[in-house]
FIDRENDREN-119751 format. One record per residue (C-alpha): x, y negated, z negated; residue number from 1; residue in three letters. Coordinates in pm, whole numbers, plus 50000, padded with zeros to 5 digits. Example, Ala and Ser with C-alpha at 12.3 -4.5 7.8 and 13.67 -1.06 7.14 Angstrom:
% residues 2
PT  east north    up pos code
PT 51230 50450 49220   1  ALA
PT 51367 50106 49286   2  SER
This chain:
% residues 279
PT  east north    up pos code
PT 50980 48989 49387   1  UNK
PT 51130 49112 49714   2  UNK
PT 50754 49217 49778   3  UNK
PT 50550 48995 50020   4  UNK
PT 50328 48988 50311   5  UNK
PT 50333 48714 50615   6  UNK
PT 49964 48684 50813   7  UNK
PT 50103 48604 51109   8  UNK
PT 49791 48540 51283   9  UNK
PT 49626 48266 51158  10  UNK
PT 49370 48258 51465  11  UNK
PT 48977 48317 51339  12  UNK
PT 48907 48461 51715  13  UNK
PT 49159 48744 51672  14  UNK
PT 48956 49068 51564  15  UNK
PT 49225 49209 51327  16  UNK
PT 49447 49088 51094  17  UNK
PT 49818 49109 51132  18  UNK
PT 50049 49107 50891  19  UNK
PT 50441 49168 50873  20  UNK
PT 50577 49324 50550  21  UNK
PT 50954 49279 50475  22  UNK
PT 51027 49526 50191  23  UNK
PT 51311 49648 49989  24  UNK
PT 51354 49907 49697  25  UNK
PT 51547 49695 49481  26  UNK
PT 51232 49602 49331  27  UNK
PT 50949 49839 49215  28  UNK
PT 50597 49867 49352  29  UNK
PT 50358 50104 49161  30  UNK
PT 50053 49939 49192  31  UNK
PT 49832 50184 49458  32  UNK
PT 49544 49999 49648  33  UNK
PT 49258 50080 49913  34  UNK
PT 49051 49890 50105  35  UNK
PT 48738 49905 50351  36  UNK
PT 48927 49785 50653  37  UNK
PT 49154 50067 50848  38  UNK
PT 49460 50000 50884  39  UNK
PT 49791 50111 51096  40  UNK
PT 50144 50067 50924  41  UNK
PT 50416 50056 51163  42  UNK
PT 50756 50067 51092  43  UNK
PT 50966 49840 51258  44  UNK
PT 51278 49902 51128  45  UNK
PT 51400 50145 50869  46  UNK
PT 51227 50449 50679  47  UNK
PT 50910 50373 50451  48  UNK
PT 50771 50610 50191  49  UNK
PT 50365 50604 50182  50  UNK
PT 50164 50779 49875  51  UNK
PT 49830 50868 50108  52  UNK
PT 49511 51023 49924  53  UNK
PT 49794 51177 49692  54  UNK
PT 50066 51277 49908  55  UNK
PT 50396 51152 49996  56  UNK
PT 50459 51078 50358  57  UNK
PT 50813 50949 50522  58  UNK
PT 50733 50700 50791  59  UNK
PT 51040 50694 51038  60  UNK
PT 51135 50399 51247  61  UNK
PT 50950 50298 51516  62  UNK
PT 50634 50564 51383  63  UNK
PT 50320 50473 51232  64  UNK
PT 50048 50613 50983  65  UNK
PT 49689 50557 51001  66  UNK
PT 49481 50455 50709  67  UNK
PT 49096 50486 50692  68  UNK
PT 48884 50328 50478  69  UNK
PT 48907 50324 50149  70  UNK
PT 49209 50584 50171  71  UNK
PT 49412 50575 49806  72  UNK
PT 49755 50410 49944  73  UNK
PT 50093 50284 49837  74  UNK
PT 50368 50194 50093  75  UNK
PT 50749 50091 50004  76  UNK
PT 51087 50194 50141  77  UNK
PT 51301 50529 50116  78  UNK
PT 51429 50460 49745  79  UNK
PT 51754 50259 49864  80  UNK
PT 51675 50085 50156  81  UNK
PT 51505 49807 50295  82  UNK
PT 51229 49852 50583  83  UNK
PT 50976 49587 50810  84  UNK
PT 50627 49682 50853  85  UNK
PT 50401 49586 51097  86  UNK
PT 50065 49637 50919  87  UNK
PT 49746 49571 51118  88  UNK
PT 49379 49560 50944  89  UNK
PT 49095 49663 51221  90  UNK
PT 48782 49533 51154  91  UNK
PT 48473 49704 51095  92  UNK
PT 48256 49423 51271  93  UNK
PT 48414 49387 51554  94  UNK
PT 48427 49771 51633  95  UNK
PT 48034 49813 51559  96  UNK
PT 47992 49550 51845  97  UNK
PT 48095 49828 52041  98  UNK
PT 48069 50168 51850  99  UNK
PT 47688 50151 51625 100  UNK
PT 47814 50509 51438 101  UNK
PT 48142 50314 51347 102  UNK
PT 48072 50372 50986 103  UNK
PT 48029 50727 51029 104  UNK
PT 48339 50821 51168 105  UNK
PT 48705 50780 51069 106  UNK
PT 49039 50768 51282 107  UNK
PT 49280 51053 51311 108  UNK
PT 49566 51020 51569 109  UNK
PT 49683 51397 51571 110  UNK
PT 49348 51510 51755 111  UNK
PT 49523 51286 52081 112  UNK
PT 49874 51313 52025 113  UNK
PT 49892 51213 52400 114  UNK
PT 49800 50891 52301 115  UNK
PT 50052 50795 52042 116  UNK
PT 50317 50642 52268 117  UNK
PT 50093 50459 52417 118  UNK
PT 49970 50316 52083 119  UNK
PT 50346 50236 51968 120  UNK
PT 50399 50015 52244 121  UNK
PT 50127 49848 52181 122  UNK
PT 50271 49800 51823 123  UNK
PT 50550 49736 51951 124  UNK
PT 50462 49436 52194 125  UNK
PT 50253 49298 51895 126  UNK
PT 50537 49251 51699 127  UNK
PT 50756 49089 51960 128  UNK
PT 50450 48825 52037 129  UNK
PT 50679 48492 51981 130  UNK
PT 50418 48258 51714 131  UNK
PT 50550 47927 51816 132  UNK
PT 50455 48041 52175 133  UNK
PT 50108 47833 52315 134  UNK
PT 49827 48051 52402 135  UNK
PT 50038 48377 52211 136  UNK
PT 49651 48431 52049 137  UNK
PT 49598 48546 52421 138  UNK
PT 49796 48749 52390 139  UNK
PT 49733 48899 52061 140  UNK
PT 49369 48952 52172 141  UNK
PT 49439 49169 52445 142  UNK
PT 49721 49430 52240 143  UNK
PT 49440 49481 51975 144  UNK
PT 49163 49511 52221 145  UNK
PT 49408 49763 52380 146  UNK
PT 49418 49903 52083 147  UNK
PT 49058 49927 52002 148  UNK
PT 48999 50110 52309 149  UNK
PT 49263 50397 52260 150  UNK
PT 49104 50448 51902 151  UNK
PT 48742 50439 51987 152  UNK
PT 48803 50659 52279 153  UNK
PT 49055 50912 52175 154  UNK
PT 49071 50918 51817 155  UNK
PT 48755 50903 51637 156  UNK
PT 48645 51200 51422 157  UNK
PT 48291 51214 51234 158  UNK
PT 48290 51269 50885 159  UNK
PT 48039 51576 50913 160  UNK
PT 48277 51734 51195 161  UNK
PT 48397 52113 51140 162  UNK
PT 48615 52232 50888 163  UNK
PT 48919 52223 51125 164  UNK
PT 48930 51809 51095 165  UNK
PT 49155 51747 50774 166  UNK
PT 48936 51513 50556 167  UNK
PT 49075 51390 50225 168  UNK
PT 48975 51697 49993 169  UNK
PT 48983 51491 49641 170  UNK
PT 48786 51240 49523 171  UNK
PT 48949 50960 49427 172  UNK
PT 48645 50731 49276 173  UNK
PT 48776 50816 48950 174  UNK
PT 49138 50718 49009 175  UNK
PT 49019 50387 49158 176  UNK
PT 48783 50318 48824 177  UNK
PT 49110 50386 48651 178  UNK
PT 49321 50207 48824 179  UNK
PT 49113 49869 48848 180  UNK
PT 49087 49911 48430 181  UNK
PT 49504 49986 48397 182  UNK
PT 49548 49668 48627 183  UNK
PT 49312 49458 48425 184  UNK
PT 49455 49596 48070 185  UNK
PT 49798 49671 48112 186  UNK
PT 49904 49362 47910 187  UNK
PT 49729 49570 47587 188  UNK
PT 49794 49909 47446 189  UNK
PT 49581 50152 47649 190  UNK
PT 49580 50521 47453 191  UNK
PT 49482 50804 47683 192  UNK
PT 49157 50883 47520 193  UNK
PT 49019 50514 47648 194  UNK
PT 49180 50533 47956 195  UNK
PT 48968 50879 48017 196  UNK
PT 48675 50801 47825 197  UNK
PT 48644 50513 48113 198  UNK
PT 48618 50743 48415 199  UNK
PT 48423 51017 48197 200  UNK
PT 48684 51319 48186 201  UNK
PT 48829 51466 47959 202  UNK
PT 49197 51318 47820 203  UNK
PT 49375 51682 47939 204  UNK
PT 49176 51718 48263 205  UNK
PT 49252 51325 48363 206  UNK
PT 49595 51357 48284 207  UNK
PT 49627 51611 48528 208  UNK
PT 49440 51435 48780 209  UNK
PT 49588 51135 48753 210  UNK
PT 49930 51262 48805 211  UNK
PT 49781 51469 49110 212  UNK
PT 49673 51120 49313 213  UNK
PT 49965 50867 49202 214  UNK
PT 50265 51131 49178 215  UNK
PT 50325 51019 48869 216  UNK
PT 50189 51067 48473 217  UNK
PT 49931 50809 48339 218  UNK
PT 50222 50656 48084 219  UNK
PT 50482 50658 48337 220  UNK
PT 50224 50466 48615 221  UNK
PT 50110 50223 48321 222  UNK
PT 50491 50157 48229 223  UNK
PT 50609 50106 48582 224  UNK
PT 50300 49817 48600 225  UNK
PT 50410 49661 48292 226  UNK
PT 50766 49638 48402 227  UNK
PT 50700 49483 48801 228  UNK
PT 50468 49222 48576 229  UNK
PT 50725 49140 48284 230  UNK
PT 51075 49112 48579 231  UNK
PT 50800 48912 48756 232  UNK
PT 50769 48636 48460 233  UNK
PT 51126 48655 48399 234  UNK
PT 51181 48560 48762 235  UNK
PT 50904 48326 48848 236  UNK
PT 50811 48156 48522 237  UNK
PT 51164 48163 48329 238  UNK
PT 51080 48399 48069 239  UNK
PT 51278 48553 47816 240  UNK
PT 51334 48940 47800 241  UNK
PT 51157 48897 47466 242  UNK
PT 50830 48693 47574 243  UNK
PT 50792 48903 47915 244  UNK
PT 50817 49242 47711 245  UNK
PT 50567 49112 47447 246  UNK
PT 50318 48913 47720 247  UNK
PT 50298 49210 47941 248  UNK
PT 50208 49516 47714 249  UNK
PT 50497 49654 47602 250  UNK
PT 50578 49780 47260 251  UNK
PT 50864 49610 47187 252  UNK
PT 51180 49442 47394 253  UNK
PT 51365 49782 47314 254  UNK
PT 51100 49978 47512 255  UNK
PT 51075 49731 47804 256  UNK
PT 51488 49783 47823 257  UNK
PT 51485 50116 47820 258  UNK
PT 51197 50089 48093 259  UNK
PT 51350 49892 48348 260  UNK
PT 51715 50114 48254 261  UNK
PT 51515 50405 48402 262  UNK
PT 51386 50269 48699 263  UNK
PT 51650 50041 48780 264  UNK
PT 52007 50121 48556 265  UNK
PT 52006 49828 48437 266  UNK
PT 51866 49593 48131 267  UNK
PT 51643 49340 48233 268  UNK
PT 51822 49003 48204 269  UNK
PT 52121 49211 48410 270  UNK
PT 51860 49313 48675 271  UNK
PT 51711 48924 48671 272  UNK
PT 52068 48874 48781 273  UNK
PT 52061 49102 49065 274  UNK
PT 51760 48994 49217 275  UNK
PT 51869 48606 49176 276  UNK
PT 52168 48648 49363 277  UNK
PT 52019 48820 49637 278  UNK
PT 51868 48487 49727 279  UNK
């Protein structure tokens, strides 16, 4: 899948991670996922599309989005495009080093708008660091300390703070516990009534819920998975529209065709095609 991430530091001393994401929508991502590291996504070129803590957010070119930890997330491009990401994980560690309430606060970047230009071209130089370059981990070190220090000092708001900060208002622990048991199940029928009776709500009210934090209905997410897994075997392992329907959940072949003719116009075997010649 036209789906991957490149660590392009491989340096233990650095104190982030930093990744470049080449994306396109030709292929679908559904899949939503959170983590305890922050992280900034910066687009480097195009537009992307980021689900955050249930809403939909258009990243333009050249802007990024902050992530806090543990925030509900899903990034891809503007359906029909293709966009580069410059994704940077901060690290907790290093920050407490330097900050002891670090796990008491969280970032927001529109309290010190001021600052934002000054934090894209920080991004910016980042992502023109040359890899094959001797001693570029120098260089590396002293962008994200950069960055550190614009955070720490202009952008950090506690999680007790007034009612004018804009914290996250829903709480997402039960889409996560569903989530984690859709990705681990997905390849079996999973009726609504389990599906609830695993985060303790009722079928109607999770249903609701559900469809309030991923934007779309519990069927529709579980579908989407099943299809990214079964044009996934078809494309890695050789599989037959037949096998991949049966080996990742669905139904029957017809249902995983009329699947991927929803999301993508076109069967499987004629999308396989697409992708394949793409290469």
């Amino acid at each position: 899948m036209d789906y991957k991430y490149d660590v392009v530091n491989y340096n233990k001393n650095i104190p982030a991670t930093i990744m470049r994401l080449k994306m396109t929508s030709d292929t679908q991502k559904t899949e939503l996922q959170w983590h305890r590291e922050p992280e900034i996504i910066y687009v480097v070129n195009g537009r992307s599309e980021c689900s955050h803590n249930g809403e939909i957010k258009i990243i333009e070119e050249h802007d990024f989005l902050m992530l806090n930890s543990e925030d509900v997330h899903l990034v891809r491009p503007v359906s029909g495009t293709s966009c580069e990401l410059l994704c940077i994980q901060l690290s907790f560690e290093y920050m407490r080093m330097f900050c002891k309430s670090i796990d008491s606060v969280f970032f927001d970047s529109a309290v010190a708008p001021e600052i934002k230009d000054q934090i894209i071209k920080i991004l910016n130089k980042l992502n023109t660091v040359d890899e094959n370059e001797d001693y570029n981990a120098l260089l590396q070190i002293a962008f994200i300390n950069k960055l550190y220090y614009l955070l720490l000092n202009n952008c950090i708001c506690f999680r007790r703070a007034s009612a004018s900060i804009n914290m996250p208002k829903r709480d997402f622990s039960y889409a996560k516990t569903a989530i984690a048991y859709i990705n681990e199940n997905y390849k079996h029928e999973i009726p609504l009534d389990e599906i609830s009776a695993v985060v303790n709500l009722s079928p109607s009210y999770f249903s609701k819920y559900f469809k309030s934090v991923t934007q779309v209905s519990f069927s529709e997410y579980l579908a989407n998975l099943r299809l990214e897994n079964a044009i996934q075997d078809m494309l890695n392992d050789n599989a037959t529209v037949s096998s991949a329907a049966i080996e990742n959940g669905f139904a029957n072949v017809k249902s995983f065709i009329t699947q991927c003719k929803k999301v993508y116009n076109c069967t499987p075997a004629q999308y396989k095609k697409r992708l394949l010649n793409k290469q």
